[in-house]
Structure formats: structure tokens, C-alpha cells
C-alpha positions as CSV (number, residue, x, y, z in Angstrom):
1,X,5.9,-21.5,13.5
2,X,3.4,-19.3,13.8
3,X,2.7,-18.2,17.7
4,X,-0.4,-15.7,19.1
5,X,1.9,-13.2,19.5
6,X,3.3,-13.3,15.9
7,X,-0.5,-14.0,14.3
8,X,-1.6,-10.7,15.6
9,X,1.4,-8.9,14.6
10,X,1.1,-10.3,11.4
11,X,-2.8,-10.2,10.7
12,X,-4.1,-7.8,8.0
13,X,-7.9,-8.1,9.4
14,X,-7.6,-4.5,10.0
15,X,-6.7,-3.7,6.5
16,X,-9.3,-2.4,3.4
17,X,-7.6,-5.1,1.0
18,X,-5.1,-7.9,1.9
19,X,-2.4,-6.2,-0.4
20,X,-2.8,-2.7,1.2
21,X,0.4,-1.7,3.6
22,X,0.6,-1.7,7.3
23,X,1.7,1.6,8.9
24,X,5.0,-0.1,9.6
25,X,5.7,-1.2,6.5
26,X,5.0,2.1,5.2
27,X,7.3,3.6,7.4
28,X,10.0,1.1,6.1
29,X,9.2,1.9,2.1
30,X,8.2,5.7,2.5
31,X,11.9,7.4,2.6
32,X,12.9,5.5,-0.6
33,X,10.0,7.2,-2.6
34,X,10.7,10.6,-4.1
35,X,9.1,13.6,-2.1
36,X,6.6,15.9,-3.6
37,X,8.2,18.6,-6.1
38,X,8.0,21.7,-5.6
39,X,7.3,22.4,-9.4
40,X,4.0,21.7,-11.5
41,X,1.1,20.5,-10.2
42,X,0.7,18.9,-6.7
43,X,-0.3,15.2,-6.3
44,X,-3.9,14.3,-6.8
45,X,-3.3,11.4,-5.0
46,X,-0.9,10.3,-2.0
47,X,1.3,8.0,-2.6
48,X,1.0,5.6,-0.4
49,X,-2.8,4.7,-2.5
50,X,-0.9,4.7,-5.2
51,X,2.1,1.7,-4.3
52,X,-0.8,0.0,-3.1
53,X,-2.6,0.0,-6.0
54,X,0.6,-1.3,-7.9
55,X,0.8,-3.6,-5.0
56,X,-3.1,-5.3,-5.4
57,X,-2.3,-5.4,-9.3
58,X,1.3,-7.2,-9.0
59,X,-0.7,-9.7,-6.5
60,X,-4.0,-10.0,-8.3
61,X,-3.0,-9.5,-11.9
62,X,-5.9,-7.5,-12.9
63,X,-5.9,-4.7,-15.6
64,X,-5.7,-1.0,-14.2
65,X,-9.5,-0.6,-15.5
66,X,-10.7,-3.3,-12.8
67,X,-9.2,-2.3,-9.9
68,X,-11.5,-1.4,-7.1
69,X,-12.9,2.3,-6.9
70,X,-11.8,2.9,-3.9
């Protein structure tokens, strides 16, 4: 049942897109993602834009080519 208290701990208002992560969920995922290598070229993106990028296609189904500039 869904409470005040657990509505705004819950709500995603805050967020660019619905799929995008919370910082605490982030915290949760982030130590089982590999760390940046030391070898070859450094990320040109962080990764955290990049799960939720996976993340709005697994929940929108859209091709790579239509996801959102940003």
C-alpha cells in the first residue's frame, strides 16, 4: 500500500527520464560493473549514461538510433 512516506521515496519526478537510476540505486549496481582500465583509451562516456540507456531501451523497446540525444 502505498503511504506518503513511501510515494516520495519512491517518485522519479526528479529524474530526466522515468527509466534513468536514482543515486541509490546506483550506489547498489555500481560495484558490480567493471572499473575503468587502465589500458587503451579512457571512457567517452560514464557509465552510469550508459546502463541507463540500456535501461530506457529494455523498457521502451526502441532501436539504439531513436534513443533520445541526450
Amino acid at each position: 500500500m502505498w503511504t506518503d512516506t513511501t510515494r516520495a521515496q519512491y517518485a522519479r519526478a526528479d529524474l530526466a527520464l522515468p527509466s534513468d537510476l536514482t543515486d541509490a540505486e546506483w550506489a547498489l549496481l555500481e560495484p558490480f560493473l567493471p572499473p575503468p582500465s587502465h589500458v587503451g583509451r579512457p571512457r567517452k562516456w560514464p557509465l552510469r549514461r550508459i546502463v541507463e540507456a540500456i535501461l530506457y531501451l529494455l523498457r521502451g523497446g526502441l532501436p539504439w538510433r531513436m534513443l533520445p540525444p541526450c
